[in-house]
Every structure is written in structure tokens, then in C-alpha cells.
N, C-alpha and C positions, 0 to 999 in steps of 0.2 A: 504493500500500500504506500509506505512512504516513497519507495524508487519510482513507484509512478506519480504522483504526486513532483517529487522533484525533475521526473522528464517533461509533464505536464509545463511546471513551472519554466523549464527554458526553451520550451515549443512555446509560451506565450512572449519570452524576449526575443525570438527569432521573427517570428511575425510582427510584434512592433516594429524592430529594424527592418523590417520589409515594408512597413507601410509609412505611405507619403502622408498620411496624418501625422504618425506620429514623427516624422522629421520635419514635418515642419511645425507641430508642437516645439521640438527642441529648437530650431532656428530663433522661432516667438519670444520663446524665454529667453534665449542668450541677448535678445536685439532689448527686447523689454529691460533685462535687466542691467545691461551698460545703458542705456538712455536713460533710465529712470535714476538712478545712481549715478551718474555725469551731472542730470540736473541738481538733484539734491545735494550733492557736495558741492557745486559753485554758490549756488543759491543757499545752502544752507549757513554755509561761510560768511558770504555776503550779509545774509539775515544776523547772525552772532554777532559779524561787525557792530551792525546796526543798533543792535540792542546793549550793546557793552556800548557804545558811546551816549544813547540815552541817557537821560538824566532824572527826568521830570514825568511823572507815571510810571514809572518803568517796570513797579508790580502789576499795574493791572497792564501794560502794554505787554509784558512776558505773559501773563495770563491768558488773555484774549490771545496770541501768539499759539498756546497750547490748542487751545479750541481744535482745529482738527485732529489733531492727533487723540482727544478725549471723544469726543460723539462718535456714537458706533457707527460702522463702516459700511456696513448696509445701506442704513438709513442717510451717511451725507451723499454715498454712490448716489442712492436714489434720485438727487436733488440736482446731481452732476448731469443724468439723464434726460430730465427732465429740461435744464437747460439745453442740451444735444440733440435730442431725438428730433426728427426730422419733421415734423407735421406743424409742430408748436414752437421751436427752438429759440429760444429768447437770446442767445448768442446770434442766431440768424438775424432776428429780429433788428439789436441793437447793432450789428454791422449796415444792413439794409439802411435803419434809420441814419448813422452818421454818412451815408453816401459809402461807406468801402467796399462795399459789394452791390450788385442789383441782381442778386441770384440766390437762393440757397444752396448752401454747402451741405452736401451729405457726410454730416460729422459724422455717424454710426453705419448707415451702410455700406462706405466706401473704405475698402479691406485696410487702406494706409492712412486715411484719416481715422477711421478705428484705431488702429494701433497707435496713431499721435495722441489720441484722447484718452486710453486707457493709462498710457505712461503718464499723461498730464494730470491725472486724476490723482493717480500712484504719490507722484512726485508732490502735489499739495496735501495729498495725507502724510508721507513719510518728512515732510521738511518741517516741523516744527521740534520731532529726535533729533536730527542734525542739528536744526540752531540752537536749541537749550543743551546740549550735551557740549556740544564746542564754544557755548559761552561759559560752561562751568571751566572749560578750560584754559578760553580768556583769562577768566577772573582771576585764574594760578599763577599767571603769569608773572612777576614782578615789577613793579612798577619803574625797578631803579636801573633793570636793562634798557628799556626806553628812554631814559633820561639819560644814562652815558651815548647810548649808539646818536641820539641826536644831540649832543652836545661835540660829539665826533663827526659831526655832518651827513648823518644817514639821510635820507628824507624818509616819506609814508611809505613807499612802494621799499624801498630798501630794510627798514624796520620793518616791513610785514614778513617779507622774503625770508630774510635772514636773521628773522627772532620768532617770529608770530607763527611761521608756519612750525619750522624744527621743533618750538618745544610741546606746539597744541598736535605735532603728528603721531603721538602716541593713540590718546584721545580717537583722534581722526580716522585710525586705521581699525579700532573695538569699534567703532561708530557704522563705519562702511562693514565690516564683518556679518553686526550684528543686521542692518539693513538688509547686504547681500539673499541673505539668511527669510527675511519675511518676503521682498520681491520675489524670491525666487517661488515661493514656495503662497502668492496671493492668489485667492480666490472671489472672495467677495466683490473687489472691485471687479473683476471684467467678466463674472456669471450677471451681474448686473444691469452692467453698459451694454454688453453684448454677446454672453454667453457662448461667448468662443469663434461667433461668425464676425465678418461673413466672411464665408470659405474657410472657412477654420483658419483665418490671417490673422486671430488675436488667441487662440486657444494657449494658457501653458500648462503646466504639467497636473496642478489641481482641477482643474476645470475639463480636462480632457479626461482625466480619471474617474469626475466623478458622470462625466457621458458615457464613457464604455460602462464604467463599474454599475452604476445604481440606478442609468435611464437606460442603458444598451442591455442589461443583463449581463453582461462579460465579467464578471467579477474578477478571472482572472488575469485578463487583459489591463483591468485598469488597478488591480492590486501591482502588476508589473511596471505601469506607467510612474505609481507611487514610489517603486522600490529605486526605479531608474534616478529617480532624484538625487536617491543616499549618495554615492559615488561622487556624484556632484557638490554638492553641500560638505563631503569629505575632504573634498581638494578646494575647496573656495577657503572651508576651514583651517585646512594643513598650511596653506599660500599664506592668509591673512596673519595668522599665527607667529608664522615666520618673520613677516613684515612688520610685527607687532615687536617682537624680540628684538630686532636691529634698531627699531625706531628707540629703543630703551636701552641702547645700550652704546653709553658713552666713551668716548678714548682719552 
């Protein structure tokens, strides 16, 4: 029983690598998760800046700041669609109205504006971890290196480079890790937006698992599409790790 069971199990990995769904499931995710994680570490940066030079509110601006990251993920999807979908699209709407467009954009049906809006989605839920975790490590910073490097003539772009990123890239790299780690492995967002269509140009690895597994009946197909993850998520982890050790480790 168990040797067939385990030939069962890698007759279901042999036909995933045979099917063009599921390669191009894997292409979705690799694409999704460098764009989504490209945004959110500029922009998340960016944001930390913003919020370490604040002054004046700056608890309820960091608070308000969190707001996406705290409302559940269903529900602000919902609202993201709601502004997208094609019939009603209040994004359409408000382009049409300022004159930038005289057309509707097929945000959701069209396979590569789907995939810009599921990343865009991704990328305003996951950026408020990025800027509160990299402003904790602003704020470690010392304040007395900024005041030698510019009293040495650094300027901002200099002082950022060569203080602000080195000692916040510790930080930076558990930050991206742990990101890697929920992108890769998001469902809610894009069973919501678009449930993996059209053409299966947005499916990734949860969303495609849970169509074969619990709408298709393929339990073992999409228990494989799951498994297919781990390996992945092993070497994102092993990489990261590595990265994480060097970033910490001074001469």
C-alpha cells in the first residue's frame, strides 16, 4: 500500500511537469514575486524615510500607515475589485473623468493587466511590514554617525548609501525573507481579483492547488502543486539566511 501510494505520489509530479498549467503557475509566481518585492522594498524604504523624518502626528501617521496590513485580506481585496472590475470601475471612471483615457481599460480581464493589479494589490498590502520594520531600524541607527559623515562633507545621497543602507541591511534582508515567504505562498489576494484567470496568467501555487485539489477533485495533483512549493521556500530560505549572516558580520 505505501509503495503504491509513493509511485502514485511521483506519477502526480511527473504530470504536473508535463502540464502547461502548471508551468506556467511556476513562471506567475517567480514574475509575481520579484515585482511584488522590487516594489515593496523601494517603496517601502522610501515610506520608512518618510516616517523617521516626521515629526508632528507621527503616532497616528504610523498608525493609519498600518491600516492595510491590519484589515483582513479578503475583505480590502474585495474593495480593490470593486474599484477594477470592468463594468463599474471607479479607477476607469476617474481616469475617463480627468481626460487620461477615453476608453476602458480591462484591468481584470486582460491576462497582463491582471497580473499588474494582483502585484499592485500584493504590494499595498505587504508595504506597511516593510516601512514599520525598516523604520525600527532607522531609529537604531545613531545619530552621531550622521553628524561626523556630514560634518566630513557626505551629503543625503552619500549618508544614505554609505550608513543608512549597511547598517539597516540586516533588518532588510529578515524583512525580504520573511515577505518572500507570504508572496510566494498568497492566496487570498488573487482567488479574489481573479481567481487565477484569465488563462490561468495570474494562477500561483495556492490558488492553482486549491482548483485541482478541492474544485477539480484531484486531491493528488494539487497536494503535489503544494508540496512543489517546499523546495522552493527551502532555497529562498537557505539564500536569505546566508545573506542575512554576511550582512552581520563585520571585519
Amino acid at each position: 500500500m505505501g509503495e503504491t501510494g509513493a509511485f502514485v505520489g511521483l506519477d502526480n509530479f511527473r504530470r504536473l511537469l508535463g502540464s502547461s498549467i502548471f508551468l506556467q503557475t511556476l513562471q506567475n509566481s517567480i514574475v509575481f514575486t520579484a515585482l511584488a518585492l522590487g516594489l515593496k522594498t523601494v517603496f517601502g524604504m522610501a515610506l520608512a524615510l518618510l516616517l523617521y523624518r516626521i515629526t508632528r502626528f507621527k503616532r497616528l501617521i504610523r498608525g493609519a500607515v498600518l491600516l492595510p496590513f491590519i484589515v483582513p485580506t479578503a475583505l480590502s481585496t474585495l474593495v480593490w475589485w470593486w474599484m477594477f472590475e470592468p463594468m463599474y470601475s471607479v479607477v476607469n471612471w476617474t481616469l475617463k473623468a480627468l481626460h487620461i483615457v477615453n476608453r476602458d481599460i480591462p484591468w481584470l480581464p486582460d491576462p497582463y493587466l491582471a497580473m499588474f493589479t494582483v502585484v499592485l494589490v500584493n504590494t499595498w498590502r505587504g508595504l506597511p511590514f516593510f516601512a514599520i520594520t525598516l523604520l525600527a531600524g532607522l531609529v537604531a541607527i545613531p545619530r552621531e554617525l550622521y553628524e561626523a559623515a556630514e560634518s566630513d562633507g557626505a551629503g543625503p545621497v552619500g549618508r544614505f548609501w554609505h550608513i543608512t543602507i549597511p547598517l539597516v541591511k540586516p533588518v532588510l534582508a529578515v524583512v525580504i525573507l520573511f515577505s518572500t515567504i507570504f508572496t510566494l505562498a498568497d492566496f487570498n489576494i488573487v482567488y479574489v481579483l481573479t481567481k487565477g484567470g484569465p488563462m490561468n496568467m495570474t494562477h500561483l501555487f495556492a490558488t492553482y492547488s486549491f482548483a485541482l485539489g478541492l474544485q477539480s477533485g484531484q486531491i493528488g495533483q494539487g497536494a503535489a502543486v503544494s508540496l512543489f512549493l517546499f523546495p522552493i521556500l527551502l532555497f529562498v530560505v537557505f539564500v536569505q539566511l546566508r545573506t542575512v549572516r554576511k550582512s552581520t558580520t563585520y571585519e
